[in-house]
LOMIPA-101432 format. One record per residue: residue in three letters; chain; x, y, z of N, C-alpha, C in turn. Coordinates in pm, whole numbers. Atoms other than C-alpha are relative to their C-alpha. Last residue first. Example, Ala and Ser with C-alpha at 12.3 -4.5 7.8 and 13.67 -1.06 7.14 Angstrom:
r,c,n.u,n.v,n.w,ca.u,ca.v,ca.w,c.u,c.v,c.w
SER,A,-82,-119,-6,1367,-106,714,-77,109,73
ALA,A,89,-119,0,1230,-450,780,90,120,0
# end
This chain:
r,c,n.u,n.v,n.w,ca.u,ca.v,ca.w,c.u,c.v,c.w
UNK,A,-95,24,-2,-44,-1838,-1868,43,132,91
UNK,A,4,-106,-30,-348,-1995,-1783,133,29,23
UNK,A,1,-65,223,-405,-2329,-1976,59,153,75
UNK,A,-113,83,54,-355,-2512,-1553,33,93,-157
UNK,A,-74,-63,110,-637,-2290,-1413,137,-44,-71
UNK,A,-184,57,42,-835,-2519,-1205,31,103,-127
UNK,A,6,119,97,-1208,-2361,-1124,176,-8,-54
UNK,A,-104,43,64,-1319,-2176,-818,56,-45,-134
UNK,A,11,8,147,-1606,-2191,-696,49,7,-102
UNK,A,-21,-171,55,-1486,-2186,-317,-54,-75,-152
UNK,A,135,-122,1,-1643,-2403,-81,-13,65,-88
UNK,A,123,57,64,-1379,-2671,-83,-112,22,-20
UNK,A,-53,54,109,-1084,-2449,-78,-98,-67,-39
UNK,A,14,-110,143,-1272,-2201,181,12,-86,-141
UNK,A,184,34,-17,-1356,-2514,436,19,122,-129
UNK,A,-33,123,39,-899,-2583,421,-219,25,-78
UNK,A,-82,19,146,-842,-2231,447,-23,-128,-51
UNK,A,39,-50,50,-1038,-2212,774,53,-7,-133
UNK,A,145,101,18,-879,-2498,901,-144,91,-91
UNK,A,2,143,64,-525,-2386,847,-160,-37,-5
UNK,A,-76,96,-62,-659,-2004,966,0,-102,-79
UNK,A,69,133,-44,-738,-1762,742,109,-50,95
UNK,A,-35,103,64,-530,-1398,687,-129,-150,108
UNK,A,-98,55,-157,-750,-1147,805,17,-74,-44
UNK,A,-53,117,-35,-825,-908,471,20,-68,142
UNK,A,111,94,-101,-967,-586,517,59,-117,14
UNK,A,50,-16,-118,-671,-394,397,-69,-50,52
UNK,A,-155,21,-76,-577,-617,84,8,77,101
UNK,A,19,150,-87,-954,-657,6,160,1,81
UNK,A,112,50,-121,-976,-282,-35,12,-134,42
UNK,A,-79,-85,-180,-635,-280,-200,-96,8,94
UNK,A,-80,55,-67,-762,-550,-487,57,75,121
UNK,A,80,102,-81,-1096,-386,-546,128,-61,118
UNK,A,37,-45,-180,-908,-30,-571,-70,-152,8
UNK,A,-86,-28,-95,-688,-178,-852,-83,41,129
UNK,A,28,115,-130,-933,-367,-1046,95,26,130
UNK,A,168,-73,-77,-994,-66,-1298,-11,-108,90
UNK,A,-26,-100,-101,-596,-66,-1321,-153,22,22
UNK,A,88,-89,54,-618,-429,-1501,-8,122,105
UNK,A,-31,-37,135,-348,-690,-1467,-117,88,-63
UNK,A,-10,30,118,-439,-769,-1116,-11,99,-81
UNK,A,65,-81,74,-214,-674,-787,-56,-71,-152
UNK,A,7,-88,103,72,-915,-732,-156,17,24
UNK,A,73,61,93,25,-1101,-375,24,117,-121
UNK,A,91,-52,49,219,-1071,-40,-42,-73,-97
UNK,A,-11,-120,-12,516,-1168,180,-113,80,-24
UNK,A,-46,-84,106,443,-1491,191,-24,125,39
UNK,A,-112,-75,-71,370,-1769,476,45,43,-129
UNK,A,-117,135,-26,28,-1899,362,77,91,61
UNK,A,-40,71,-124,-292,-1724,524,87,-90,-50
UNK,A,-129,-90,-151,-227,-1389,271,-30,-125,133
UNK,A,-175,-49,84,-351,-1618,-36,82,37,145
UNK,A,-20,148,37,-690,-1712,151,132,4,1
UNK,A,-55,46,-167,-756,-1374,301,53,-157,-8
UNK,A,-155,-36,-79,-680,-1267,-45,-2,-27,145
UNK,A,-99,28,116,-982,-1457,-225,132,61,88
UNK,A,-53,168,-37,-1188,-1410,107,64,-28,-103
UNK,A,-73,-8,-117,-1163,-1019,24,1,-135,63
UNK,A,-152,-11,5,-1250,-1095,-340,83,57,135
UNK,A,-54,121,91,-1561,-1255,-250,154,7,-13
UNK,A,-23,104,-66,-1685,-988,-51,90,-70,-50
UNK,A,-97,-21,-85,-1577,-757,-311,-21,-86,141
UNK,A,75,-41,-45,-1759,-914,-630,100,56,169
UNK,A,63,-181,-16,-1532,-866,-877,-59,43,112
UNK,A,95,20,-125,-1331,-1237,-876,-68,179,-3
UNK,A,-12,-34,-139,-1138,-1240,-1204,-115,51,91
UNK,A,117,-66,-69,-1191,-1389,-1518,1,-10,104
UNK,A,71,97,-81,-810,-1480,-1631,-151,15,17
UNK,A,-9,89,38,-564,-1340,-1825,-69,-103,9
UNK,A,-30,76,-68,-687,-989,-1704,48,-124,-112
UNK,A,-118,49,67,-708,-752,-1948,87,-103,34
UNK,A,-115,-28,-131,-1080,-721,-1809,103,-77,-108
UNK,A,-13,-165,-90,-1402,-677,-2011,135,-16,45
UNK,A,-102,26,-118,-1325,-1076,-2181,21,193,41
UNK,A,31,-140,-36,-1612,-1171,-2423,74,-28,161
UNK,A,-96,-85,67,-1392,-1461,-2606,-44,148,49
UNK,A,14,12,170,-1533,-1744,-2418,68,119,8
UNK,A,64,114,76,-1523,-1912,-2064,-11,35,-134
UNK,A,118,-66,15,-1243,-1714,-1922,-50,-48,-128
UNK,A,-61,-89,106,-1015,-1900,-1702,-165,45,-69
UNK,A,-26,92,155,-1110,-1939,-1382,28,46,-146
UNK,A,98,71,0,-1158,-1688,-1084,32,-180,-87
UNK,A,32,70,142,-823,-1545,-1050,-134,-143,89
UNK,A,136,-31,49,-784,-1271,-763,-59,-79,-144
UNK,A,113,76,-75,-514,-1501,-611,-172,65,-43
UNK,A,141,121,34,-375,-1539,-943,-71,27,119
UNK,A,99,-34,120,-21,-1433,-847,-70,-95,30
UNK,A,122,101,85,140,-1479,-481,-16,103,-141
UNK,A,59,-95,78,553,-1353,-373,-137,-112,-57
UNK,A,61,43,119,784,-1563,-173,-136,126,13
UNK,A,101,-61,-17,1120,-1428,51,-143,-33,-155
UNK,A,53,-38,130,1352,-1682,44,-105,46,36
UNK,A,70,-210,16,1452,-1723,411,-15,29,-153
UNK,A,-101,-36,58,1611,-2099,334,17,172,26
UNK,A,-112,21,-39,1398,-2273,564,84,55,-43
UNK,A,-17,-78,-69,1109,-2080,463,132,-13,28
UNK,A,-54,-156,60,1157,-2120,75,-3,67,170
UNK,A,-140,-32,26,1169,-2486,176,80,163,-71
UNK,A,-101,88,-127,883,-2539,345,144,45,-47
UNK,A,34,-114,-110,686,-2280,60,98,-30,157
UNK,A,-35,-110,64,782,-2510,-207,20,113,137
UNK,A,-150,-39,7,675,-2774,-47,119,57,-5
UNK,A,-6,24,-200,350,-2670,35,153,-4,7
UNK,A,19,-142,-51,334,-2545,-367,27,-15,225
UNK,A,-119,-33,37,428,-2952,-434,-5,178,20
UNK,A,-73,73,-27,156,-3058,-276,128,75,3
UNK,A,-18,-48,-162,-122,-2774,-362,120,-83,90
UNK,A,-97,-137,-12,36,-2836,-727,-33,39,103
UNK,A,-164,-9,24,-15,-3223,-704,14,125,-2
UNK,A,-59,12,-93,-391,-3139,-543,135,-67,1
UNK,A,-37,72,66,-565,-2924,-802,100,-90,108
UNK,A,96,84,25,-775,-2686,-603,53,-153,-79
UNK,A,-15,87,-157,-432,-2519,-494,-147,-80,-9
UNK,A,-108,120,6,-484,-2328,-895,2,-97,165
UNK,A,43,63,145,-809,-2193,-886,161,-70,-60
UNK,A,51,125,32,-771,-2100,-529,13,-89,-97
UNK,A,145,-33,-25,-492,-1835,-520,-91,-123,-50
UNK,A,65,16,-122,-125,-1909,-465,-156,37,11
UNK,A,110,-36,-56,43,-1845,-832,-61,-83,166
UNK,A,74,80,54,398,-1808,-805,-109,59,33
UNK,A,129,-63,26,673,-1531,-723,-103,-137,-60
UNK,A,105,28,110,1007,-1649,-609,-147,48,33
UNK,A,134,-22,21,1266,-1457,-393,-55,-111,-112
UNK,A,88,-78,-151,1599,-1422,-293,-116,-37,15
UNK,A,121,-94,32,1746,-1669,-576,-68,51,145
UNK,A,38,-120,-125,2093,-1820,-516,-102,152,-20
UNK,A,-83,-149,1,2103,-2087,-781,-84,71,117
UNK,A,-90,15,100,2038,-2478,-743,77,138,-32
UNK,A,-79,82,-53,1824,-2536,-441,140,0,-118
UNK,A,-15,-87,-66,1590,-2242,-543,110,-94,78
UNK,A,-47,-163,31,1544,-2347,-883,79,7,137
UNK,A,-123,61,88,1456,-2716,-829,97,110,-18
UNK,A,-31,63,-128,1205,-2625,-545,118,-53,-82
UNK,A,-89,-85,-84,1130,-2375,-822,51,-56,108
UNK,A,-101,-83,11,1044,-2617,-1070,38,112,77
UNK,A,-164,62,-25,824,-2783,-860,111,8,-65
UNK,A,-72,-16,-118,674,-2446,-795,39,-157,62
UNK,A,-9,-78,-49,566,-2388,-1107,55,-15,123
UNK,A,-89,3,-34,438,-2672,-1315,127,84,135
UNK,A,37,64,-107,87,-2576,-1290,143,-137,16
UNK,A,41,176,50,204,-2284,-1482,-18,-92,103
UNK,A,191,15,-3,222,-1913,-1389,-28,-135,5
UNK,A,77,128,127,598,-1853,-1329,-127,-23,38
UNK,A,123,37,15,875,-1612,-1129,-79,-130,-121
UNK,A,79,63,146,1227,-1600,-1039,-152,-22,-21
UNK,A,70,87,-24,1445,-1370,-834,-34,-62,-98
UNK,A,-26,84,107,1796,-1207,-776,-125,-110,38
UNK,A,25,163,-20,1842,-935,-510,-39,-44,-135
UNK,A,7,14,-122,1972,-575,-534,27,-141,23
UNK,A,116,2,-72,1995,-456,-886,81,-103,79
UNK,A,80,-59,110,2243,-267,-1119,-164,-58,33
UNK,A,102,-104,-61,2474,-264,-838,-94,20,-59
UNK,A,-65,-164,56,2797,-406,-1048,-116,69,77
UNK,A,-156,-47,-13,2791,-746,-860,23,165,-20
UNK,A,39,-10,-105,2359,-788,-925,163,101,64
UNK,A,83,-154,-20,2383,-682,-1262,-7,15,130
UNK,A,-59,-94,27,2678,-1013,-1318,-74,153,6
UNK,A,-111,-28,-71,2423,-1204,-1133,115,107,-14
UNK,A,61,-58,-100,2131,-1116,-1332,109,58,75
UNK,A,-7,-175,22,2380,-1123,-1625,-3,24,75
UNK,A,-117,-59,-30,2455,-1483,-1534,41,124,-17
UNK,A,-63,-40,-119,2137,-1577,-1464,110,46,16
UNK,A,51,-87,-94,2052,-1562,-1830,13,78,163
UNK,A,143,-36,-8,2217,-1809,-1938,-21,138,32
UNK,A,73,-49,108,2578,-1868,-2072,-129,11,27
UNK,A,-116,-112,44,2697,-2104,-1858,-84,71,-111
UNK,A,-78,87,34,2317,-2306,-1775,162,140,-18
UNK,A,-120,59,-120,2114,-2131,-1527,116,-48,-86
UNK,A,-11,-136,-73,1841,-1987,-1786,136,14,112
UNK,A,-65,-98,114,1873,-2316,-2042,31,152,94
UNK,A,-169,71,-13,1831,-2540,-1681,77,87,-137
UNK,A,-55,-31,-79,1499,-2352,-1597,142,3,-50
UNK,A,21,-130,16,1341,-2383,-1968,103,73,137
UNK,A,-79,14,136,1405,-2715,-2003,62,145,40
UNK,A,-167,33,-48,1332,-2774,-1607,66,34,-140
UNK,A,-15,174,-56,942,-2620,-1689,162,13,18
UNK,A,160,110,-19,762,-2278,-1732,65,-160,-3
UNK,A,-45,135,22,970,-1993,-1602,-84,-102,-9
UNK,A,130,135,64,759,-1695,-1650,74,-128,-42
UNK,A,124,-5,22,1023,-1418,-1547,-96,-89,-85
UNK,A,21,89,67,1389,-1479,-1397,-186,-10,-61
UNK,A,11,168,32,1381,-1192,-1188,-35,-70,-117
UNK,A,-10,33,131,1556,-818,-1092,-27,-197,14
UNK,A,30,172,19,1456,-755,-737,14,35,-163
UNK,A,20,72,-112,1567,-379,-618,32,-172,48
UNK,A,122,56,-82,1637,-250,-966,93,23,155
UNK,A,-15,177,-53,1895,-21,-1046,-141,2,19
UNK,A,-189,50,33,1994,374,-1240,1,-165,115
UNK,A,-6,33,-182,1585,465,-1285,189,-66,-75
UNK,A,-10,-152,-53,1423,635,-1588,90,2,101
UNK,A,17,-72,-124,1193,378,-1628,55,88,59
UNK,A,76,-41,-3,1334,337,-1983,-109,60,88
UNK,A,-20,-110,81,1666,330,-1970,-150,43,-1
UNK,A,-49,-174,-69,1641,93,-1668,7,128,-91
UNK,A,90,-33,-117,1407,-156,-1872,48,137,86
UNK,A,66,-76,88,1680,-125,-2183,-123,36,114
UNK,A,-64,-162,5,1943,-204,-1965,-114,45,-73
UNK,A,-47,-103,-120,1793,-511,-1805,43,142,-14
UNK,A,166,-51,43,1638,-615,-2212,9,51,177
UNK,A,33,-82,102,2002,-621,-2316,-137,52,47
UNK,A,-56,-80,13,2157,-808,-2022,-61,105,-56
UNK,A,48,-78,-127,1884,-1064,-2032,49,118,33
UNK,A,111,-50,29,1953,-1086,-2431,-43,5,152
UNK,A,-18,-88,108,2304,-1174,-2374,-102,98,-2
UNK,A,-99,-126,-70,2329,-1401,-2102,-34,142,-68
UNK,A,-151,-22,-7,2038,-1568,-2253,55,106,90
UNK,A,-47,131,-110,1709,-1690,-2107,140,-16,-44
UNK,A,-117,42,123,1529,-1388,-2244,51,-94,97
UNK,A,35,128,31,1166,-1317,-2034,117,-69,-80
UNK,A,-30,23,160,1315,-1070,-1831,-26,-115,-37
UNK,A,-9,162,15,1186,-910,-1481,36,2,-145
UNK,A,8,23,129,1183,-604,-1281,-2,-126,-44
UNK,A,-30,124,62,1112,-556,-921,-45,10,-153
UNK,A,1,52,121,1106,-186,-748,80,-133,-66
UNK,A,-146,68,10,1144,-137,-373,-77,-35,-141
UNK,A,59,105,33,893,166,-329,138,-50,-55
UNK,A,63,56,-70,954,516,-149,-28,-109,-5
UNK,A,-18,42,-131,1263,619,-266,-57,-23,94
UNK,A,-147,69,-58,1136,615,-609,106,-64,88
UNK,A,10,76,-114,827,821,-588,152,-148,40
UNK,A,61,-123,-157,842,1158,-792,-11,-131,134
UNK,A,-80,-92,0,1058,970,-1102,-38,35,160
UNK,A,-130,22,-62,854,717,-1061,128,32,27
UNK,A,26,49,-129,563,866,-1154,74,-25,89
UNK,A,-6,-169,-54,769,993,-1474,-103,35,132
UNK,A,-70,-78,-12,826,659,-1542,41,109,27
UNK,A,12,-22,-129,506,455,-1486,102,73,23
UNK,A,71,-32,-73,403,409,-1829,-12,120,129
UNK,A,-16,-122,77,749,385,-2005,-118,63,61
UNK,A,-187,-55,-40,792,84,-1804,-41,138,6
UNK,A,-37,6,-178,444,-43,-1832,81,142,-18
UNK,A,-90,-140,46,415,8,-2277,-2,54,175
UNK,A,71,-134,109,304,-357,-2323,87,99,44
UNK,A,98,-84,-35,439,-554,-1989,-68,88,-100
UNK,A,77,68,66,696,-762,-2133,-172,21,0
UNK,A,-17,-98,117,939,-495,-2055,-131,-100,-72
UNK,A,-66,82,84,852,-631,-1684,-42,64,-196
UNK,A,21,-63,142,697,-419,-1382,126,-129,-124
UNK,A,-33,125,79,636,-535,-1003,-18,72,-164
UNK,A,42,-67,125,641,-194,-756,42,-134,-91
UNK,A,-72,35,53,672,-228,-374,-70,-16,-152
UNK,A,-160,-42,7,590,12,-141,48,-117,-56
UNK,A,-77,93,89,167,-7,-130,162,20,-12
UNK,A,-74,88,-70,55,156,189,52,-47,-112
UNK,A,86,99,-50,-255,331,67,89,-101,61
UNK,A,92,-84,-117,-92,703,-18,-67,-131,86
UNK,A,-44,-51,-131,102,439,-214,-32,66,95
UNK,A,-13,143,-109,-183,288,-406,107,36,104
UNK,A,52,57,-63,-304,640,-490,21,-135,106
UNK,A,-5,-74,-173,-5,752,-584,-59,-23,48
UNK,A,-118,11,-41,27,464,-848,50,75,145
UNK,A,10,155,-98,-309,470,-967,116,-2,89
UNK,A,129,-17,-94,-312,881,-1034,18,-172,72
UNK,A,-22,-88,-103,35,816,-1184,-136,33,34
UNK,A,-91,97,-56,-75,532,-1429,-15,85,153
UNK,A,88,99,-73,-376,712,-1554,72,-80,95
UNK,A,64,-108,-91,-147,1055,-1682,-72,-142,94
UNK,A,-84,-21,-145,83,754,-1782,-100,96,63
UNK,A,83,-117,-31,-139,576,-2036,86,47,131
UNK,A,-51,-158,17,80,333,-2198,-59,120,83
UNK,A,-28,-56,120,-148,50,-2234,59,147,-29
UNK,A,-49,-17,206,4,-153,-2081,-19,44,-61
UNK,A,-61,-141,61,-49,-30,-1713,74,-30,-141
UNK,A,112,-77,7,-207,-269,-1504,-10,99,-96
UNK,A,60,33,119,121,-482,-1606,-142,86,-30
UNK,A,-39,-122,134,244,-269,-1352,-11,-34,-100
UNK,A,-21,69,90,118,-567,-1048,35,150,-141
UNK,A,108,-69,132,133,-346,-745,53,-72,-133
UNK,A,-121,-8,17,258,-601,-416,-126,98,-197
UNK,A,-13,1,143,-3,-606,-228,106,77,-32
UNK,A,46,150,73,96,-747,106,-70,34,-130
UNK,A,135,-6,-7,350,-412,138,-60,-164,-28
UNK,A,92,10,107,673,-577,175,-138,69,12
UNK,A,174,-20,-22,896,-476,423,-64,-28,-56
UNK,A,128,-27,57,1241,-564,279,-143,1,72
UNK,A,43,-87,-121,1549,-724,469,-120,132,-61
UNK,A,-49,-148,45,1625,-889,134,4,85,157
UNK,A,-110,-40,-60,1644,-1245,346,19,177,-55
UNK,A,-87,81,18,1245,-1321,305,149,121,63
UNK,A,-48,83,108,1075,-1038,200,81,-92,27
UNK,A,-148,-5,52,932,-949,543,5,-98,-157
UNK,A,-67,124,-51,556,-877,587,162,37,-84
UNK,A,-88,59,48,364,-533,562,63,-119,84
UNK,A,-101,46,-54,4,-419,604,110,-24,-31
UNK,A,-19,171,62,-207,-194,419,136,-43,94
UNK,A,-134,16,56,-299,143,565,33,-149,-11
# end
């Protein structure tokens, strides 16, 4: 049974995989619901999905019908208006089936332009917020892929009242040593604050060297299962809750086998992995 850590201030358990529901674009629900019970029968209880997901939502809906009050469900919107976050929050709940999130977040923030248009009067956050007031979800987060990422959130998380952020934490980015800097940071000040933080990427190899790409991944990801159980013992030795699941449901049992075996590293162990590992900087990786 997979472990859990605290989300930060939600008062939340987290499973440490957290199930990425992008696994699930292409619609296929009979496939969804077999993955989906499976990963819970396995400990998983929290559920990451975004309309930006291909045909997710609509995926996992009648799964989630039968499991619901077992898993804290996080949505997300890529619109950075009031308007259009609003629009694509109601249209996510219409379509999962469901009357609130859990974590509704700010999704693939990629620099301060992009932060300060989402925050500004009139952004985006002000639905969240205004969804948060009426019950329509819980807590209020933000995510992002870029090797910008988490010094815009040390900008984020000092500026609006976000529960949570989600970055990447797996080698192929922390090989680069301004975003292992500024990711340390990040992490100092998401404890002090109890912000509960969330990894992507840690099953990301590098990006993928040409156009033959098996996996829907974004990335070419780690397969071999050694390998990918020191890939998450890496991730699970910062201070985070967990790690998204990758973007392909035929990589779902690798990632929950490594996410039971796992022992998070120690500092010094983590330090002989980073310069061991094969890795390769993912900065283009969105």
């Amino acid at each position: 049974m997979l472990a859990t850590r605290p989300l930060g201030r939600t008062g939340h358990l987290s499973s440490v995989a957290i199930l990425g529901c992008c696994a699930f674009a292409d619609g296929d629900a009979a496939a969804a619901a077999v993955a989906v019970r499976d990963a819970v029968a396995r400990g998983v209880n929290h559920l990451d999905v975004a309309p930006s997901y291909g045909r997710a939502e609509s995926a996992i809906a009648p799964v989630l019908a039968e499991l619901r009050q077992q898993v804290f469900l996080a949505g997300k919107t890529m619109e950075r208006s009031r308007a259009g976050a609003r629009a694509e929050l109601e249209g996510s709940l219409a379509r999962l089936g469901v009357d609130r999130f859990d974590l509704y977040q700010l999704h693939a923030v990629t620099s301060e332009r992009e932060l300060e248009t989402a925050l500004h009067p009139g952004g985006a956050l002000e639905a969240i917020l205004e969804a948060r007031d009426e019950g329509l979800t819980r807590f209020v987060g933000i995510t992002g892929h870029f090797l910008e990422a988490p010094r815009v959130f040390s900008h984020a998380v000092a500026e609006a009242p976000f529960d949570t952020v989600m970055f990447p934490l797996g080698a192929g980015h922390l090989t680069d040593p301004r975003y292992r800097r500024a990711a340390e940071q990040l992490l100092e000040r998401c404890a002090d604050a109890d912000i509960g933080v969330m990894a992507i990427k840690a099953l990301a190899r590098r990006p993928w060297p040409d156009d033959r790409r098996p996996y829907s991944t974004w990335y070419e990801p780690i397969e071999d299962p050694a390998e990918a159980e020191r890939a998450v013992a890496f991730t699970l030795s910062f201070p985070i809750a967990g790690f998204a699941t990758p973007c392909d449901r035929r990589l779902l049992p690798l990632a929950l086998a490594a996410a039971e075996a796992a022992v998070p590293m120690t500092p010094e162990e983590r330090t002989r992995y980073l310069a061991e590992v094969t890795a390769e900087p993912l900065p283009a990786m969105p």
